[in-house]
C-alpha positions in Angstrom: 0.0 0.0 0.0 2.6 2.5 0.5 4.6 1.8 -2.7 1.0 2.4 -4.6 0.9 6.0 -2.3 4.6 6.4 -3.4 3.6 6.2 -6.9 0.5 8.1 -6.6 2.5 11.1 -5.0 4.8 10.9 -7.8 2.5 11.0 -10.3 0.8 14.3 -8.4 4.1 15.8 -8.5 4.9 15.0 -12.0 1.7 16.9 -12.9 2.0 19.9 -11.0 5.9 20.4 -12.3 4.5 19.7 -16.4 1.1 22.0 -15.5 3.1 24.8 -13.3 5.5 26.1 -16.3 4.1 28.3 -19.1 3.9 26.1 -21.6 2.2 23.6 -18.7 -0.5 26.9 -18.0 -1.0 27.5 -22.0 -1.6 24.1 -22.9 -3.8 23.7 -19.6 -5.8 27.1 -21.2 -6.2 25.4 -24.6 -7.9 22.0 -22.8 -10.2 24.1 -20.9 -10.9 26.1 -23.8 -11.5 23.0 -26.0 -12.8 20.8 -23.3 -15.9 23.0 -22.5 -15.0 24.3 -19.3 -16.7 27.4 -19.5 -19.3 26.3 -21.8 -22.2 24.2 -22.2 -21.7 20.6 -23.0 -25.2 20.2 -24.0 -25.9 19.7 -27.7 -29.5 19.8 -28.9 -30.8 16.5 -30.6 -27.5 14.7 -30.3 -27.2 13.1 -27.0 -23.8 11.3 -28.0 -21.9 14.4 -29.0 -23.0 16.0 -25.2 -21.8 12.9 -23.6 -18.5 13.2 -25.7 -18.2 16.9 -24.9 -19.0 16.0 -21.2 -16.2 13.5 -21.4 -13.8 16.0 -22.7 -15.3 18.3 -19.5 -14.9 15.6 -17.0 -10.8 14.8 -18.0 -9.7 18.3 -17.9 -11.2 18.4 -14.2 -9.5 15.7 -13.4 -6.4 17.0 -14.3 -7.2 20.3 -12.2 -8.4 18.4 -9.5 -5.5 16.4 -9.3 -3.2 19.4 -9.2 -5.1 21.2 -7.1 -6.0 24.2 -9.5 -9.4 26.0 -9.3 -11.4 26.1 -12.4 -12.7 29.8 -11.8 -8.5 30.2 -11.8 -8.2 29.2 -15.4 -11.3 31.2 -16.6 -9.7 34.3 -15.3 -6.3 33.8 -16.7 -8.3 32.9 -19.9 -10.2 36.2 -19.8 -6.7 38.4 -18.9 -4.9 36.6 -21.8 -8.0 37.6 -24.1 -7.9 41.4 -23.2 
């Protein structure tokens, strides 16, 4: 059990070093941007392209869960990189 914990803090800290640079914080912008983060994953009349959308939604917070980043953190470095 505490080689598994070993690897998972590993892993957390693998993460945080790729997502903490700023290349790490651009390409973690472009996921929430493409991933729906901000957006509606809902799609009128096609049920499988919201749950595909949602999927895309649910991985990115994952990633920012596991790193320990706010969303609302990302919106707002979306909206001061926009203007």
């Amino acid at each position: 059990m505490a080689k598994k914990q070993t690897k998972l803090n590993e892993l957390h800290d693998a993460y945080r070093a790729v997502f903490s640079t700023p290349d790490g914080e651009r390409v973690l912008e472009h996921l929430c941007k493409s991933a729906f983060m901000h957006d509606s994953t809902y799609v009128q009349g096609d049920s499988h392209e919201t749950v595909h959308r949602e999927g895309q939604r649910r991985l990115v917070l994952s990633i920012l869960r596991f790193i320990e980043k706010d969303p609302k953190d990302i919106q707002q470095m979306m909206e001061n990189s926009n203007g």
